[in-house]
C-alpha positions, 0 to 999 in steps of 0.5 A: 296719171296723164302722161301729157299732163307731166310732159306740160310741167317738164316742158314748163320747167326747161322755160323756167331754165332757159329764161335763167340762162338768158338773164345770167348769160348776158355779156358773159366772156370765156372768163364768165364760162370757165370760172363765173369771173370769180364773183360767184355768191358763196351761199348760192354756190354751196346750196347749188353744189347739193343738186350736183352731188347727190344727182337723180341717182342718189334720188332713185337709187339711194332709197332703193338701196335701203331694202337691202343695205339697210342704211350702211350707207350713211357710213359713206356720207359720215366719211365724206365729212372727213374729206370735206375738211380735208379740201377746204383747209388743204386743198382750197388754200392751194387752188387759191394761192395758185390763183388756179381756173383748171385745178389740174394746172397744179400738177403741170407747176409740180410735176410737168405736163405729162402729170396735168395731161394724165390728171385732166385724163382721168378727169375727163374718162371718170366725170363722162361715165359717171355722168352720163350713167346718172342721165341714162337713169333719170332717162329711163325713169321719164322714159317709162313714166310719160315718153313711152305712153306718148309713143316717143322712142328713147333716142328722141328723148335722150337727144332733146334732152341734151339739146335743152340742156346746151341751150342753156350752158353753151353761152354762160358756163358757170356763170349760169349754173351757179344760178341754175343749179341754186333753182334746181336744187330747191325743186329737188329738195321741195319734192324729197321732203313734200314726198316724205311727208306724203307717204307717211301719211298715207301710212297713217302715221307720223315722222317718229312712229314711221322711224320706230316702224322702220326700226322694227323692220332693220331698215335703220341700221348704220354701222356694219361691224362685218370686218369682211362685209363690203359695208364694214363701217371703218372701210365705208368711212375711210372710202366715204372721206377719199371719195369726197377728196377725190369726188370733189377736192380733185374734180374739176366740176365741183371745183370750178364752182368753189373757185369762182368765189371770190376769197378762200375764206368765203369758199371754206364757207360754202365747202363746210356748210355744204358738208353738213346739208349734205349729211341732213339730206342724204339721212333723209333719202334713206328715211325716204327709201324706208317709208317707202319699202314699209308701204311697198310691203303693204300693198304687195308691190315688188319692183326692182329697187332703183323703179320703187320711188317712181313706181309708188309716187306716180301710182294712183294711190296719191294726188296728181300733185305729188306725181308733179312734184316728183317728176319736177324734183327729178329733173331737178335732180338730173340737171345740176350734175349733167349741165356742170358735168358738160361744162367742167369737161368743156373747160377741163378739154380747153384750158387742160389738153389744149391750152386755151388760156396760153393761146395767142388767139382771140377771145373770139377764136377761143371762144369758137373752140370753147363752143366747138369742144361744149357740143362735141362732149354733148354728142359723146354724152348722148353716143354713152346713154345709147351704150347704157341702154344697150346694156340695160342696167339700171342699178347705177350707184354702185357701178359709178363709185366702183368706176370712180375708185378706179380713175380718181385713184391716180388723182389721188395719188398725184395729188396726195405726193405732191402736196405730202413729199418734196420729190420730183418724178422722172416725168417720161413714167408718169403715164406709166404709173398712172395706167398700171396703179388702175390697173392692178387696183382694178385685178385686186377687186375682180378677185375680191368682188368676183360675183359683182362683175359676173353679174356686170359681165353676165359671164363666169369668171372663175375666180371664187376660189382664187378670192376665198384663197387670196382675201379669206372672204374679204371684199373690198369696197368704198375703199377701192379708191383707197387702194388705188391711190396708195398704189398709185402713191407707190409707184410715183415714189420709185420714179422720183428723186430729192427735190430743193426748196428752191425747185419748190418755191418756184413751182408753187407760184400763182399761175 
């Protein structure tokens, strides 16, 4: 397929955006960028938060996973369920009760500022790794597909990209995402399903005969009930639901979006309806990743799993419109997760680490330094797709969960002990706790998972032996963040004391 042709529609499609950004941006403030002045739709909210959860990873590397992990990882996606209902009648209650723009600005009333400086910390090192991985894939997939035949270097596309993506979240924030994101979201999900339909067909069958052809090949296997697999069902589900507590209850970006509704009620809404699209469109990613692996094996194509879905849609075996279509819904699936990530980040810096909100300034100076601190984080997204290319590693998912189960867990943890306990931390230890609880978290999964980081590594490690002795050929998985926030719930309770009802009545006051 015309690599000009593709690059046509790319371009159009970042018009379409900017013209968005302009309408939804005029007359937009800091208030307008942070939190969408608290008057963001619900509905648009909910289907936009779709785009920003599964991203071009789960587009690329979810149905590349199918020939290998079967559909184990629809475990995952049963368990986010379970979290769902945790943050919309725990935690979504408190963020509006607190009458909260940064939801870390809890634990600063709970605990004290070195508690909102380590929850915005961790924020901030988790949301530009796992961000910036997800670009570097969908990156790398244009790269091959339409930049490289048109002799452009990977540098200028990762730089242009960035460039167009500020261009269209500098001025609104999330007051334009939630428009974006809507837009973005519908691509993506146009393409999953006009993909779907068109490879069935090309395998002369339907929907129900290509489930039975699946069947028959094991891809359509759910449970695990492996006690020592990695994709054992209890542990994905348990991981699936403290992935979603941490993933979105605790992160900042989705966060930001549920809050800028304007009433709880409407936010518990788009949080639970979200909940269950999601479930639909995940289990369609992995019909998706089936169909695609019975037609690889009819037509001999042997690709690493995360090239499988571009390598086939893009083949000359299908329409020029169904490689359109698929290079629209990935973009459309980069997008949603990169523009709310930069932003998020952006407010997270200026309202969390630098106190924006408390400054004396004026709305003009802050809105300079709101502006400084956006293309800053900018630069460092594109200095971390540069370090992702050197290392030349594209089977991202799993790197980004197990990077997510290391630094979520300590705000899990804080969180989980400021909401399940009355105690009051010696706030000088806080740091402390929160560094080491990652730490060993992440030295209890070396041993477990020696042969994962010796592929990461590209080194010998030498711990088989140490981990056979230790976990008797147990391998933590999704559960790490688990672990690490029960560590980090650990550590917390020993540098704690009793603390009054009345000390608690008076933290818990709207901000």
């Amino acid at each position: 397929m015309s690599a000009a042709l593709l690059f046509t529609f790319v371009i159009g499609y970042f018009v379409l955006l900017l013209a968005v950004a302009w309408f939804t941006s005029r007359n937009s403030n800091n208030e307008s960028f942070f939190i969408g002045n608290r008057n963001s739709n619900w509905m648009l909210v909910a289907f936009g938060m779709i785009g920003t959860s599964l991203s071009g990873v789960t587009f690329v590397s979810v149905p590349g996973g199918v020939g290998s992990a079967n559909f184990y990882y629809f475990q995952v996606v049963i368990g986010y369920l379970f979290g769902y209902l945790v943050i919309a009648y725990i935690l979504l209650p408190l963020y509006y009760k607190m009458n909260l723009t940064s939801i870390y600005t809890y634990l600063e009333k709970r605990f004290g500022i070195n508690a909102h400086k380590a929850g915005a910390f961790f924020f901030i090192l988790s949301r530009v790794v796992g961000a910036t991985a997800r670009l570097y894939l969908v990156i790398s997939v244009l790269q091959i597909f339409i930049f490289d035949k048109m002799h452009i270097p990977f540098m200028a596309t990762a730089f242009v990209i960035l460039v167009l993506i500020l261009l269209y979240t500098f001025e609104g924030g999330v007051k334009t995402i939630v428009y974006t994101d809507t837009l973005q979201t519908t691509g993506m999900l146009v393409g999953l399903v006009v993909c779907v339909i068109a490879i069935i067909k090309t395998l002369g069958t339907d929907f129900s005969g290509a489930m039975h052809m699946m069947s028959e090949k094991g891809y359509t296997k759910i449970f695990n009930w492996e006690v020592n697999s990695g994709s054992f069902a209890i542990k994905q589900l348990l991981g699936g639901m403290f992935i979603a507590i941490a993933m979105t209850g605790l992160d900042q970006e989705m966060m930001q979006k549920n809050i800028s509704v304007k009433t709880l009620k409407d936010s518990q809404k788009n949080i639970m309806s979200f909940a269950v699209v999601i479930m639909f469109v995940n289990f369609l990613f992995l019909v998706l990743g089936g169909v695609l692996y019975l037609y690889a094996s009819a037509h001999n194509i042997n690709v690493p799993g995360d090239d499988l879905f571009p390598t086939v849609a893009l083949s000359d075996a299908f329409s020029k419109s169904i490689g359109i279509i698929f290079i629209i819904a990935i973009i459309s699936a980069l997008f949603p997760s990169v523009d709310g990530a930069i932003t998020s980040l952006t407010s997270c810096y200026c309202i969390d680490i630098l106190g924006l909100k408390k400054s004396d300034a004026t709305e003009k100076a802050k809105k300079m330094t709101r502006l400084k601190v956006h293309f800053s984080f900018a630069l460092v997204f594109f200095i971390m797709v540069l370090v992702f290319k050197w290392m030349n590693d594209k089977l991202i998912i799993d790197f980004i969960l197990k990077f997510a189960g290391v630094t979520y867990g300590p705000l899990l943890g804080l969180f989980a002990f400021g909401i399940l306990t009355k105690r009051k931390l010696n706030e000088r230890l806080i740091w402390t706790v929160c560094i080491i609880a990652p730490l060993l978290t992440l030295i209890l999964d070396m041993v477990s998972n020696p042969a994962w980081y010796e592929a990461k590594l590209h080194m010998k490690l030498g711990i088989d032996s140490l981990s056979a002795a230790t976990f008797n050929g147990y391998k933590i998985g999704n559960e790490l963040i688990l672990i690490n926030g029960i560590i980090t719930f650990i550590g917390l309770w020993f540098i704690s004391r009793r603390s009054t009802s009345h000390e608690m009545d008076l933290k818990m006051q709207p901000v």
